[in-house]
PDB file of N, CA, C and O in Angstrom:
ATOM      1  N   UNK A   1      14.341  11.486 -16.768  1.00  0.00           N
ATOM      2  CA  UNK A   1      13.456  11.996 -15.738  1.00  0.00           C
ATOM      3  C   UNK A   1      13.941  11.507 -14.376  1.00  0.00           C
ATOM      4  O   UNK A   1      14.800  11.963 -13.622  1.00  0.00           O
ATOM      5  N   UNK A   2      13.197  10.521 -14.287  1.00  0.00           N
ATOM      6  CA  UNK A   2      13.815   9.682 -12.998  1.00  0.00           C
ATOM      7  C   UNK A   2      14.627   8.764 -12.966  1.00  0.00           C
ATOM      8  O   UNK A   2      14.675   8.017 -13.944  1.00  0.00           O
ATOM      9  N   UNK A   3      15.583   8.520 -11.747  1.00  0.00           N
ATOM     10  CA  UNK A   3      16.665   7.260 -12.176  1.00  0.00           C
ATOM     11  C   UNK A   3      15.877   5.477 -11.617  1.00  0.00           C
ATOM     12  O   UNK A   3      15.495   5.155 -10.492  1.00  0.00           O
ATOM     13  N   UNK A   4      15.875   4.835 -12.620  1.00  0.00           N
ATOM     14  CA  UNK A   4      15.624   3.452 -12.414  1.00  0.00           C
ATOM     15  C   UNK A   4      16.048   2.797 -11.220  1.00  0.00           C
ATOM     16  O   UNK A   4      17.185   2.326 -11.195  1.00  0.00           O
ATOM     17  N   UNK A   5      15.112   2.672  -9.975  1.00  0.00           N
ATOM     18  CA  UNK A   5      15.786   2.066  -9.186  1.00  0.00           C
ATOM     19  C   UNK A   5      14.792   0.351  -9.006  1.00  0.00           C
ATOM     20  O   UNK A   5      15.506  -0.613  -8.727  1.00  0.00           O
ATOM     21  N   UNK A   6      14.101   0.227  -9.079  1.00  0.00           N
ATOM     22  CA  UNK A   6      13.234  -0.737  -9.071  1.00  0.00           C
ATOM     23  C   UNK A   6      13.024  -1.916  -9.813  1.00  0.00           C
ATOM     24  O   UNK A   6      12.516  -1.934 -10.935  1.00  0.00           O
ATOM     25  N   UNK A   7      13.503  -3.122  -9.045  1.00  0.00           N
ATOM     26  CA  UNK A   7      14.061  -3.911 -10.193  1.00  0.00           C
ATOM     27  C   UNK A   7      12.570  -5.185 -10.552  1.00  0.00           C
ATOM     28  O   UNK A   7      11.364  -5.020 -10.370  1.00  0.00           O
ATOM     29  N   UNK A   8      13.327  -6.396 -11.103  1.00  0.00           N
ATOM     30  CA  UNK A   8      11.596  -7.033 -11.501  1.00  0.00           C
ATOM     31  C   UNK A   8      11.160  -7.481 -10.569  1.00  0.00           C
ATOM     32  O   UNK A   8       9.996  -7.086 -10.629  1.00  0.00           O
ATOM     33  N   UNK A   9      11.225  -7.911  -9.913  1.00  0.00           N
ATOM     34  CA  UNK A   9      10.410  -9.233  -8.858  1.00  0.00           C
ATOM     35  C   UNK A   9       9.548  -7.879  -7.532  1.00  0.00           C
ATOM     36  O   UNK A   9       8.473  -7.929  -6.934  1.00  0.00           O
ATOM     37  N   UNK A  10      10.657  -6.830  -7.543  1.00  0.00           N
ATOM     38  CA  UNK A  10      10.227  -5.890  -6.397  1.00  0.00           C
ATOM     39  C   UNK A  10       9.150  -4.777  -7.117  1.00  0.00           C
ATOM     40  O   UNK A  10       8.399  -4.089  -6.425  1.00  0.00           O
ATOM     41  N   UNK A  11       9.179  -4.711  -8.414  1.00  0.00           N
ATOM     42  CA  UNK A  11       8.356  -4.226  -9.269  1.00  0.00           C
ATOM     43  C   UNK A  11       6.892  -4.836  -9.428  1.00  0.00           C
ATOM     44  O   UNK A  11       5.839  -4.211  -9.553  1.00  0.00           O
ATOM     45  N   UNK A  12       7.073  -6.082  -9.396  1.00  0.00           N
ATOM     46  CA  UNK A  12       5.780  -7.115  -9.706  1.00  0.00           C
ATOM     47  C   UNK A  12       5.138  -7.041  -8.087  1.00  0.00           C
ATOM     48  O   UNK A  12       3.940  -6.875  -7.860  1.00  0.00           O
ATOM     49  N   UNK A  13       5.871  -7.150  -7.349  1.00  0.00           N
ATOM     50  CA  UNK A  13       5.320  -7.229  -5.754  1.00  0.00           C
ATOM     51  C   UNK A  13       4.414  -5.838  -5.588  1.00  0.00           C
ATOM     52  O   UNK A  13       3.214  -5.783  -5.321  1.00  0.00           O
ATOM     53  N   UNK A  14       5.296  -4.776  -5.814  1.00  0.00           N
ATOM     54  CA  UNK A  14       4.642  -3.403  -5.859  1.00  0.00           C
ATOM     55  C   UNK A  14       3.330  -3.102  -6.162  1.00  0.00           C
ATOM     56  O   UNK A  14       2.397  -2.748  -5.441  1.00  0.00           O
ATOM     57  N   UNK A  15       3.429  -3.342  -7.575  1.00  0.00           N
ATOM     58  CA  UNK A  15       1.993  -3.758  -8.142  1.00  0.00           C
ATOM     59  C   UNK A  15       0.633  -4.353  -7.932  1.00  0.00           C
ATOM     60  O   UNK A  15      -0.567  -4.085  -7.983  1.00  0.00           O
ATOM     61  N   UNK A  16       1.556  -5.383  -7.645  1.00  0.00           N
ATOM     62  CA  UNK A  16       0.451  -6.578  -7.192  1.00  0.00           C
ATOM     63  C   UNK A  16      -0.186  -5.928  -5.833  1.00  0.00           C
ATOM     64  O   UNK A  16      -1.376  -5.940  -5.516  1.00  0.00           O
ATOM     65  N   UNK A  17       0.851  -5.389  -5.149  1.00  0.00           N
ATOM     66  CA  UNK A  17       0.443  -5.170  -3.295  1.00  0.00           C
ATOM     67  C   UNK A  17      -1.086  -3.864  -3.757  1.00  0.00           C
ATOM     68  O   UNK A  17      -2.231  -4.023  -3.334  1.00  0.00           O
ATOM     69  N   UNK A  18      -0.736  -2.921  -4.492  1.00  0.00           N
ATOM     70  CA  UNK A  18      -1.314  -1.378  -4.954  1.00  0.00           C
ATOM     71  C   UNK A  18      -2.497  -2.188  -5.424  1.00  0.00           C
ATOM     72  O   UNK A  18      -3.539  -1.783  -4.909  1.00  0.00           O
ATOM     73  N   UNK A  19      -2.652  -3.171  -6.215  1.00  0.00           N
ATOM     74  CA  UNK A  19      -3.833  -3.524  -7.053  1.00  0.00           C
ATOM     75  C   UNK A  19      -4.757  -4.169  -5.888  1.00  0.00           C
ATOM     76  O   UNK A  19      -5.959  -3.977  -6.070  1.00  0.00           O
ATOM     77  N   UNK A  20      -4.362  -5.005  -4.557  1.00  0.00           N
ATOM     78  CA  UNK A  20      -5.128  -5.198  -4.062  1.00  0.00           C
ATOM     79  C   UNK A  20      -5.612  -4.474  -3.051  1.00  0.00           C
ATOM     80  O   UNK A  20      -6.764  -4.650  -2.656  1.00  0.00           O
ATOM     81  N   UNK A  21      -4.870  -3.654  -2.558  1.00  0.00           N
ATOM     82  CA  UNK A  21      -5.551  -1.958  -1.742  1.00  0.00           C
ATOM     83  C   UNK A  21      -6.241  -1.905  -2.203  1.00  0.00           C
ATOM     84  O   UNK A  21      -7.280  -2.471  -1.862  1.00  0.00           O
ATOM     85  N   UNK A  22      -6.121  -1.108  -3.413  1.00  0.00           N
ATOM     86  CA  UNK A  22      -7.459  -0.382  -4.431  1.00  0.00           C
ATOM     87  C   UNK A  22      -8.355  -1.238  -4.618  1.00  0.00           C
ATOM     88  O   UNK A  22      -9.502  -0.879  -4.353  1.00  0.00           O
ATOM     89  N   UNK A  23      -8.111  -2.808  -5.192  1.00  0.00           N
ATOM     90  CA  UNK A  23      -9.140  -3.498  -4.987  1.00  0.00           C
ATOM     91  C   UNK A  23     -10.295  -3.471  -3.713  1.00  0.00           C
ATOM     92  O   UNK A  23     -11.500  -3.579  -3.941  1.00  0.00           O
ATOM     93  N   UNK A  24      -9.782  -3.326  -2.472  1.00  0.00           N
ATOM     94  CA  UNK A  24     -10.185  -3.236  -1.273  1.00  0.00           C
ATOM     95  C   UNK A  24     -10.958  -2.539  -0.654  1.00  0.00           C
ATOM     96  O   UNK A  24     -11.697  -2.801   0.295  1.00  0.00           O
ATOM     97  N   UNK A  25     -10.741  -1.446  -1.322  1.00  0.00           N
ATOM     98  CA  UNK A  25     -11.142  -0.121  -1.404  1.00  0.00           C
ATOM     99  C   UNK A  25     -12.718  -0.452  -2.059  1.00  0.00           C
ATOM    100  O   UNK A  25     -13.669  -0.410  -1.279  1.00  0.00           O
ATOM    101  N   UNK A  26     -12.923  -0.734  -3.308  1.00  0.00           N
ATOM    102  CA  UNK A  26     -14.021  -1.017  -3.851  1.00  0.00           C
ATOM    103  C   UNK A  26     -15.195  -1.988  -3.484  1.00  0.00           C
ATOM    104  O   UNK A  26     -16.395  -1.879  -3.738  1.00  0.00           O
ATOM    105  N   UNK A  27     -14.321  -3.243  -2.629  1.00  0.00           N
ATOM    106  CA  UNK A  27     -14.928  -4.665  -2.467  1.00  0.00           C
ATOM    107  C   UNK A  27     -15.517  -4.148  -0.996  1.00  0.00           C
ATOM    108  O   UNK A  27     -16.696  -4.502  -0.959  1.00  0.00           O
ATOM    109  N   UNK A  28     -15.280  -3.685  -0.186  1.00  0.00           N
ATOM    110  CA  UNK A  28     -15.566  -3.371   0.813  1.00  0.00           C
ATOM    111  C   UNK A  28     -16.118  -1.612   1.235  1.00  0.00           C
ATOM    112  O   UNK A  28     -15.516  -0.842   1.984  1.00  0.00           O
ATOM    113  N   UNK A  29     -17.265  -1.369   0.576  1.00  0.00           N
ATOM    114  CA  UNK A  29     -17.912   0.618   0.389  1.00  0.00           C
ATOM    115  C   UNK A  29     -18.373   0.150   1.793  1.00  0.00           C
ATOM    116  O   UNK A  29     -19.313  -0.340   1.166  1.00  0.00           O
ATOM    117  N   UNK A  30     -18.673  -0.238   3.333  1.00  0.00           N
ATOM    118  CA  UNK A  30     -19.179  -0.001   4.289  1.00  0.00           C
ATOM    119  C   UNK A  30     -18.140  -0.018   5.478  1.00  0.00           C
ATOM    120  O   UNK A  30     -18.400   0.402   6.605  1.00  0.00           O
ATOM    121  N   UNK A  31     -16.990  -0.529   5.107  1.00  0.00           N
ATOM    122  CA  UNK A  31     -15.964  -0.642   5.885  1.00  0.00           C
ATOM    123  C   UNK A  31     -15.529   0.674   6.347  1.00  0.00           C
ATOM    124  O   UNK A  31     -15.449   1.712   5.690  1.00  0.00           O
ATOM    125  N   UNK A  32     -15.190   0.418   7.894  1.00  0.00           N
ATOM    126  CA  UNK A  32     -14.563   2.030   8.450  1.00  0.00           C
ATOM    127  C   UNK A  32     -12.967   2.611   7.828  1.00  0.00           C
ATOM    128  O   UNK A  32     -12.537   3.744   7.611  1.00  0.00           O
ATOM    129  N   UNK A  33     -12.359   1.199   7.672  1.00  0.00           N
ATOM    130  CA  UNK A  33     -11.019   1.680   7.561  1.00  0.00           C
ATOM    131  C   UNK A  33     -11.057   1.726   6.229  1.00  0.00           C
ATOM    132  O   UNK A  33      -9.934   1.351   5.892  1.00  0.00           O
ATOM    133  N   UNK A  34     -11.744   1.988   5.164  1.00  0.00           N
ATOM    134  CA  UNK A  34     -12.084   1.736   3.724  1.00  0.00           C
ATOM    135  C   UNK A  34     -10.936   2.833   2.934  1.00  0.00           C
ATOM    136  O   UNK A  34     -10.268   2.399   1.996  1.00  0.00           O
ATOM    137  N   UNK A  35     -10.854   3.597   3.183  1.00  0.00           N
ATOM    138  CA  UNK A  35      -9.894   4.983   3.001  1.00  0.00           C
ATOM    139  C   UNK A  35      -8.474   4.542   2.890  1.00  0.00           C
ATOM    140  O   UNK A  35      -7.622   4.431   2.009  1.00  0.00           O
ATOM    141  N   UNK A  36      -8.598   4.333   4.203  1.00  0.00           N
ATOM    142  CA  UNK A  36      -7.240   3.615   4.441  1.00  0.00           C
ATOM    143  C   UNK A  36      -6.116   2.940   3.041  1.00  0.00           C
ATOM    144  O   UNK A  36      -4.895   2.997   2.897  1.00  0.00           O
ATOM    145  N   UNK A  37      -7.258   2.305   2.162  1.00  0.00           N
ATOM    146  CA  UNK A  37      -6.620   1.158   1.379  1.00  0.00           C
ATOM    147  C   UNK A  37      -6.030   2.201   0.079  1.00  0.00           C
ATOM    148  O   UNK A  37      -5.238   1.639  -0.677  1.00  0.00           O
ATOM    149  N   UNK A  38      -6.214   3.035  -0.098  1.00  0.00           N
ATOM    150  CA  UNK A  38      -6.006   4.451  -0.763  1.00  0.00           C
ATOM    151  C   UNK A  38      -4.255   4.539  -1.153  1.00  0.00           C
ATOM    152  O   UNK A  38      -3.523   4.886  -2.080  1.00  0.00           O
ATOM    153  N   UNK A  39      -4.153   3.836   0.578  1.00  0.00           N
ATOM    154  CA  UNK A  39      -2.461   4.230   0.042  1.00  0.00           C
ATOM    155  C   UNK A  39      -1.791   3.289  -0.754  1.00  0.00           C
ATOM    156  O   UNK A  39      -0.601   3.493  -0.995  1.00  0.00           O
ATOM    157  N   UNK A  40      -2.385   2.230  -1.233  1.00  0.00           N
ATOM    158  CA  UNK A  40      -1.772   1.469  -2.807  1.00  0.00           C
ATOM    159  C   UNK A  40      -2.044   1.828  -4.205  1.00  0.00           C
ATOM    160  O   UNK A  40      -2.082   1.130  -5.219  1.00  0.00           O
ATOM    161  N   UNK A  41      -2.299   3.623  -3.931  1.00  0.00           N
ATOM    162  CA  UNK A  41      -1.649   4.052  -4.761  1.00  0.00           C
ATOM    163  C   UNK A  41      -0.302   4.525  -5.227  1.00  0.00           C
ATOM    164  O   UNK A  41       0.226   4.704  -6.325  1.00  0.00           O
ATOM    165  N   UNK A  42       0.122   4.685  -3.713  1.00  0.00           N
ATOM    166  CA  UNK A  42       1.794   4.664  -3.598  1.00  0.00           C
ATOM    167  C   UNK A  42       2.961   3.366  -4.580  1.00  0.00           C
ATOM    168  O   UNK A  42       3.801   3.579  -5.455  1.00  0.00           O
ATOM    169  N   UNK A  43       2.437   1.888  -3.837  1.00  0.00           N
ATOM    170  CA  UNK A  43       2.664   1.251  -4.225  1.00  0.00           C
ATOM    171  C   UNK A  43       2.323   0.552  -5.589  1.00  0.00           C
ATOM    172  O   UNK A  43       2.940  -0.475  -5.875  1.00  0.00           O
ATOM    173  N   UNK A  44       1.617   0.925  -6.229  1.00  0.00           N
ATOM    174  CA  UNK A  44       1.170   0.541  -7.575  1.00  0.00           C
ATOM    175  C   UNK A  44       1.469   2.086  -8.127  1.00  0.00           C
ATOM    176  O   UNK A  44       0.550   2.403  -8.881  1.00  0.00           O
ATOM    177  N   UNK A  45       2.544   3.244  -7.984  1.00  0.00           N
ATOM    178  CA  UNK A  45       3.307   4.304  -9.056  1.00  0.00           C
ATOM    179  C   UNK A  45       4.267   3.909  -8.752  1.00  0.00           C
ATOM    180  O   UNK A  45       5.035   4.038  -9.706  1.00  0.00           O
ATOM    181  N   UNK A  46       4.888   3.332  -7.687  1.00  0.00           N
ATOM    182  CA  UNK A  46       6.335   3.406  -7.791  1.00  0.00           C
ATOM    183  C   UNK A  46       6.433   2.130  -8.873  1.00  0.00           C
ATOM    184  O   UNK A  46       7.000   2.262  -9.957  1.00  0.00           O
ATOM    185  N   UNK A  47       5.867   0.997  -8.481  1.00  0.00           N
ATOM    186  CA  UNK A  47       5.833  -0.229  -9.323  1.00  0.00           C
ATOM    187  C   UNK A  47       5.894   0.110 -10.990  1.00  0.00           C
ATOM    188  O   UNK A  47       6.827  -0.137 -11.754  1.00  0.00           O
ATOM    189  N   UNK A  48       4.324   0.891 -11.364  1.00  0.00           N
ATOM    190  CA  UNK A  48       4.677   1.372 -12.421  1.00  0.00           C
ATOM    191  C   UNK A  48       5.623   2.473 -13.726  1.00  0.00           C
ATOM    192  O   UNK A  48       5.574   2.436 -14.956  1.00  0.00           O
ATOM    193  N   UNK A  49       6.484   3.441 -12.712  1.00  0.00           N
ATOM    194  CA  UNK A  49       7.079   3.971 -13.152  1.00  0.00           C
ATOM    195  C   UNK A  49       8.646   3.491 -12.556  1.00  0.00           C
ATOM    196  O   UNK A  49       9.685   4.148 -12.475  1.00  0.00           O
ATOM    197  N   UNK A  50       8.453   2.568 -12.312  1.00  0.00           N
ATOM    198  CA  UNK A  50      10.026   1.830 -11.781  1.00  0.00           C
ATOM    199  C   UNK A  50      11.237   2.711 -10.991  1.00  0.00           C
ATOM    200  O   UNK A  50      12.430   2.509 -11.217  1.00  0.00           O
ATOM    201  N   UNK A  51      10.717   3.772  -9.978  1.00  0.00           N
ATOM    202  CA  UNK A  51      11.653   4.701  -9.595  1.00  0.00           C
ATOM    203  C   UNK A  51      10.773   4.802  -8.025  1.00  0.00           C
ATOM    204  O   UNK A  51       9.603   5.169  -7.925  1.00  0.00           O
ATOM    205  N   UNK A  52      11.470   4.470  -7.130  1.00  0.00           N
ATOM    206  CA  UNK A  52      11.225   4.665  -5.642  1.00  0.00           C
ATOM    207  C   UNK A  52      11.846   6.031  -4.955  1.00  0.00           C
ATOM    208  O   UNK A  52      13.061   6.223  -4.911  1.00  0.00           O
ATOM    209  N   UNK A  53      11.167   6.681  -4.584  1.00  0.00           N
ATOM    210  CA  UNK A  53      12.033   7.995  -4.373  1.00  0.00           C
ATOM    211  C   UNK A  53      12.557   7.964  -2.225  1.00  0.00           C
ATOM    212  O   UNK A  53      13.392   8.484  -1.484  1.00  0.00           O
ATOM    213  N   UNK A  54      11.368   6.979  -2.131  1.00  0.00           N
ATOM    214  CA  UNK A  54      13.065   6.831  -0.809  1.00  0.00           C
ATOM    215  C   UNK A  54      14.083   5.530  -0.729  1.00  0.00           C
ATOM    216  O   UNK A  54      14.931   5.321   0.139  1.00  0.00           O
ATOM    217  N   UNK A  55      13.789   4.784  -1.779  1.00  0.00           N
ATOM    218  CA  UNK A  55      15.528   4.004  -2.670  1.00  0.00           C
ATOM    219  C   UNK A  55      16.067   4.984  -2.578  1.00  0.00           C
ATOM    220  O   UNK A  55      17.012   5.145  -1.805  1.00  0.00           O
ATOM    221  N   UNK A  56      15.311   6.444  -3.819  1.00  0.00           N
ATOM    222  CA  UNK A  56      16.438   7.474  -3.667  1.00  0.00           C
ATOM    223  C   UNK A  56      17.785   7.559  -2.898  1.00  0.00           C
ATOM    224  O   UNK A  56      18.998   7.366  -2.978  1.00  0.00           O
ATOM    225  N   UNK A  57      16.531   8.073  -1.916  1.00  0.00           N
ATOM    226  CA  UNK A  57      17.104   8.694  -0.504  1.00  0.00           C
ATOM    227  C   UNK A  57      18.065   7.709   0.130  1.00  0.00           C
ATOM    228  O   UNK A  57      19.119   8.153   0.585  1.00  0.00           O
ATOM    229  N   UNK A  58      17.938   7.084   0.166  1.00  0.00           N
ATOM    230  CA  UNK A  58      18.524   5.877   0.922  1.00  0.00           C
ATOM    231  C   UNK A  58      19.403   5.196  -0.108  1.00  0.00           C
ATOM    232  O   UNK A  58      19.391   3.966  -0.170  1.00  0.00           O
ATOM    233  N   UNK A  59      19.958   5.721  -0.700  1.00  0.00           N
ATOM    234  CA  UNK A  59      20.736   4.942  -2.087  1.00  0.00           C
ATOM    235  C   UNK A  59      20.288   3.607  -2.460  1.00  0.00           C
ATOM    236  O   UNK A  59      21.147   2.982  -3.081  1.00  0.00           O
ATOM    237  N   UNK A  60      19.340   3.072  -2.290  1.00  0.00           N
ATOM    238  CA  UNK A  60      18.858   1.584  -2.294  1.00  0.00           C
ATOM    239  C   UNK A  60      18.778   1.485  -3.989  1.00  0.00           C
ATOM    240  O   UNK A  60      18.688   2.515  -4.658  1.00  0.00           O
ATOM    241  N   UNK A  61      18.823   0.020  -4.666  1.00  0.00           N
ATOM    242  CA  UNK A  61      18.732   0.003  -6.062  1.00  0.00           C
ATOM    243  C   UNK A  61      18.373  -1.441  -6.168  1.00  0.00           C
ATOM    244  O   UNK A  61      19.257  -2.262  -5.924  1.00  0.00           O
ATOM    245  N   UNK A  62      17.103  -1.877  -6.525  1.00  0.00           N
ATOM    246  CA  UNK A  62      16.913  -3.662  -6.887  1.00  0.00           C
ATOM    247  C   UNK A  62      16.903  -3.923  -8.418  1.00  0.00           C
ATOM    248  O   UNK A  62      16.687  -4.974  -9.021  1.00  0.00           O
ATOM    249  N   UNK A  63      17.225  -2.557  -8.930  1.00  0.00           N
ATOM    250  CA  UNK A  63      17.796  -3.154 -10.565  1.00  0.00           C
ATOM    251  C   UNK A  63      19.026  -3.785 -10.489  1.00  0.00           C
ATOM    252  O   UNK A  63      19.931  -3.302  -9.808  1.00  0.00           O
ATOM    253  N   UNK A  64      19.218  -5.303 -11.410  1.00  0.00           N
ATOM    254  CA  UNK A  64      20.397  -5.725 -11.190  1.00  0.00           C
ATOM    255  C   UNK A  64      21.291  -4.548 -12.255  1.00  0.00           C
ATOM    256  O   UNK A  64      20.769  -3.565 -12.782  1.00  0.00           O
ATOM    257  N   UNK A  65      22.478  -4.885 -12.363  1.00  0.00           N
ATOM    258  CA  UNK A  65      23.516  -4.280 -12.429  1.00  0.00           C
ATOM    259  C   UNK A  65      24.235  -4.281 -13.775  1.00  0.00           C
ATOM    260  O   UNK A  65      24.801  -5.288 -14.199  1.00  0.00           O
ATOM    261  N   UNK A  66      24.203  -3.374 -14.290  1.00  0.00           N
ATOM    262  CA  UNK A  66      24.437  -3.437 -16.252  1.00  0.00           C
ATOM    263  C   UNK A  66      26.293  -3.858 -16.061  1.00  0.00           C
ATOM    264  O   UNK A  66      27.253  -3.351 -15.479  1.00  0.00           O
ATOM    265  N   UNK A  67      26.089  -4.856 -16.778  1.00  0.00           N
ATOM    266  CA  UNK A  67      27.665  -5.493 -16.951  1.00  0.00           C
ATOM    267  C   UNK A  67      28.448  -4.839 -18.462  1.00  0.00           C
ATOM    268  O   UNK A  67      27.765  -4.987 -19.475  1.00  0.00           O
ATOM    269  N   UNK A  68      29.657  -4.224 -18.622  1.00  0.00           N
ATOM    270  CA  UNK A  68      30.092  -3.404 -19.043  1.00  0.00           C
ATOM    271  C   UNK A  68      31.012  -3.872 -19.937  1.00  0.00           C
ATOM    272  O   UNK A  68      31.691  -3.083 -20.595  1.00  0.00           O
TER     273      UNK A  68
END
């Protein structure tokens, strides 16, 4: 499907960052900028499906490197 670009430590960060948006989102229902926190859903799919699509773009890759 997609090519693996996302390696562990930048994977776990991803995650972690997406889980506390969304957390944010919930902990705070009167807040104006409450919406806002929405966009760690970005960061908690790329995390979980391990493929960044502007790494893509940008040839970027934090998987280390299969030795041959």
């Amino acid at each position: 499907m997609f090519k693996t670009n996302v390696g562990g430590i930048d994977r776990v960060l991803r995650i972690a960052a997406g889980i506390v948006l969304i957390g944010m989102f919930f902990l705070y229902p009167e807040a104006p900028w409450r919406y806002f926190t929405l966009i760690g859903i970005i960061p908690l799919a790329t995390g979980l499906f391990r493929t960044c699509p502007l790494y893509s773009i940008i040839g970027l890759s934090t998987c280390p490197v299969k030795k041959v």
